[in-house]
N, C-alpha and C positions, 0 to 999 in steps of 0.2 A: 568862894573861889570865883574867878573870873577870868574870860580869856582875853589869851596874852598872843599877840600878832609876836612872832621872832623879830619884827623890829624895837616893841618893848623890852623883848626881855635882852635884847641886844645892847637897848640903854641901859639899864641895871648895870648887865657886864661891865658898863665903860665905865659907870658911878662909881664900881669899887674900887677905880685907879687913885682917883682925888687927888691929894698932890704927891703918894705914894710914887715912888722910883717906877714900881711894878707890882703888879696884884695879879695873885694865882688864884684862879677857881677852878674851885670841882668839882665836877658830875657825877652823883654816884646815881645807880640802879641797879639792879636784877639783870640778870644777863636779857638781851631780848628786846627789852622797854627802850631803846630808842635813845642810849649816852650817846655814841656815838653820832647817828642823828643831827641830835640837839646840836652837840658844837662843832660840825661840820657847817651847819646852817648858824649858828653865832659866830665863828670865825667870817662866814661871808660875808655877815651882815655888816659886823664890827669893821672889817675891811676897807667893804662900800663906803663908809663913812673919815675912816681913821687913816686908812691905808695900808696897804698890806704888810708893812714892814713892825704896822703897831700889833699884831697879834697874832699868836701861837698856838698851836693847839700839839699837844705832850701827852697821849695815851699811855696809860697803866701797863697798854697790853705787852708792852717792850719789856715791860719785868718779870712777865712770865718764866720760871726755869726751863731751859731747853731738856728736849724729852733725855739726852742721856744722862742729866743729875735727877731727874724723875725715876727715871729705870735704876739709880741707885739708890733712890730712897723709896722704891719701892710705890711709887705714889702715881705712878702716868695714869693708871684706873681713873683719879682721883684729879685729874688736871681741869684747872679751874677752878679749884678750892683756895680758900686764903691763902696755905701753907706752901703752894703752889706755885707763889711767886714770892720774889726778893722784893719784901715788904721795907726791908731795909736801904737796900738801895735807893728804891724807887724815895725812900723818905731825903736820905743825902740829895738826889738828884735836885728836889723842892727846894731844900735850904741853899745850894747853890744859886740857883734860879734868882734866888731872893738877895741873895750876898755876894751875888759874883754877875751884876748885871751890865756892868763896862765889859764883858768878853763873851766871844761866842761859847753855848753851851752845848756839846754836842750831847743827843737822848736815842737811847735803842729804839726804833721799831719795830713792828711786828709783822710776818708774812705769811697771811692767812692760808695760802695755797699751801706751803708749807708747815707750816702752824708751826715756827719759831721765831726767835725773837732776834731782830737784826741789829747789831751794834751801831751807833754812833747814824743812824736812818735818818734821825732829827738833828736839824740846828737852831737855835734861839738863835738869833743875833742880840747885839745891843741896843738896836734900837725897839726893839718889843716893851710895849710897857704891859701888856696884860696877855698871860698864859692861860688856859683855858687845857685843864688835864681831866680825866675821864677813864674809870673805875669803879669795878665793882665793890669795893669793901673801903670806900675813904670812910667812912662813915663808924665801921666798927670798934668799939670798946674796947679795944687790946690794943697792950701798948705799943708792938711794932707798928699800926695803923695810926694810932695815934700821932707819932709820931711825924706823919705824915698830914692827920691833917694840923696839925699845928703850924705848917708854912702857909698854908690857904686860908685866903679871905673871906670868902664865904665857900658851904657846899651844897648845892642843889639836887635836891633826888627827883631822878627820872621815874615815874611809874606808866603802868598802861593795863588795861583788861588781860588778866591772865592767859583764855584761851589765845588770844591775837599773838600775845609774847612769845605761848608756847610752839602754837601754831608756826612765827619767823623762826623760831631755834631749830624746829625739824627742820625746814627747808635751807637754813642754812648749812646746817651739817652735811645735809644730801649732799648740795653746790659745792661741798666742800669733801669731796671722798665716800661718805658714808654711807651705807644703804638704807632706805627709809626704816626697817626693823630697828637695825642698831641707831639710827641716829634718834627714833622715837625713845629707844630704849634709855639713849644718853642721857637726854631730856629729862626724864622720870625720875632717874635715878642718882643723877648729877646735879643740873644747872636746877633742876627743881629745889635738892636740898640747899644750894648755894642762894636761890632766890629767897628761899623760907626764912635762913640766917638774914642776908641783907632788908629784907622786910620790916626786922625785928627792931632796925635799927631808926626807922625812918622820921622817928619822932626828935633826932638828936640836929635834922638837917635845917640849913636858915630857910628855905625855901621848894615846897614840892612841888614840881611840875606834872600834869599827866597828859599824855600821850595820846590824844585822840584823833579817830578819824580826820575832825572837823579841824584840829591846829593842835597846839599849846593851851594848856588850861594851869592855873594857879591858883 
């Protein structure tokens, strides 16, 4: 492994456009490790260079199901599980992206203060040539997943030192409504078993990143 400045891995990004219309990448990891991160800081980079109009960034987290089809399927306990989001959707969304790049695409976001998921938040334009989406389960063996990642060019796994991971996932839930009991307790109980699944999968990824104090490592 070797470290990678976010302006390397920023060229990768662009290399997987080549004379492709548009190239979708995707970041998966562990809830914690730093997806988001990552392509907030590759969107800039990519930007600085390309120009803002050449790149996108399309989170997963817009397909989360809102908490009252949760409350019907009995699942809100359970939110942030694979099952937990429109795996399906979020797969239509990709093959759009790919097939329908002469018009704007509009893609749900997500609203953390609220913790649902906002309709039509995002827009591609036409002129984006590389999307950069980011998710915890691109990675996984089952076919609705699959599915999905079959639109992406390459996918990249985010990792990072567990205690660290765990450690932002407390503090995020706090910042986010929770008391530190329950929000330790979520952790434990939840994003851990989601972490353990997504773990499992890491050896399927073209490229694993880790998340260290000091940068980007590869």
């Amino acid at each position: 492994m070797h470290r990678d400045g976010i302006e390397q891995l920023a060229e990768a990004a662009i290399a997987l456009v080549t004379d492709r219309r548009r190239a979708l990448l995707g970041i998966a990891g562990p809830p914690g490790a730093g997806k988001s991160t990552l392509a907030d800081e590759l969107v800039q980079t990519v930007a600085a260079t390309q120009g803002a109009g050449w790149v996108a960034h399309v989170p997963m987290d817009g397909f989360h199901l809102a908490d009252v089809q949760l409350e019907r399927l009995g699942a809100r306990h359970r939110k942030g599980a694979p099952d937990t989001f429109d795996a399906d959707g979020y797969a239509h969304l990709l093959r759009r992206l790919l097939e329908d790049p002469d018009q704007p695409i509009y893609a749900p976001g997500f609203e953390r203060t609220l913790e649902q998921p906002i309709a039509a938040a995002v827009v591609v334009p036409p002129s984006v040539r590389l999307v950069i989406t980011e998710g915890n389960y691109l990675l996984l063996p089952e076919p609705r997943w699959e599915a999905a990642r079959r639109q992406l060019t390459e996918i990249w796994q985010v990792t990072t030192e567990d205690d660290t991971r765990r450690a932002r996932l407390v503090d995020r839930h706090v910042a986010f409504g929770k008391d530190p009991d329950a929000a330790a307790r979520w952790v434990a109980e939840s994003d851990e078993v989601n972490a353990a699944l997504i773990a499992s999968a890491t050896h399927r990824a073209d490229r694993v990143i880790v998340n260290t104090p000091d940068g980007w490592v590869s």
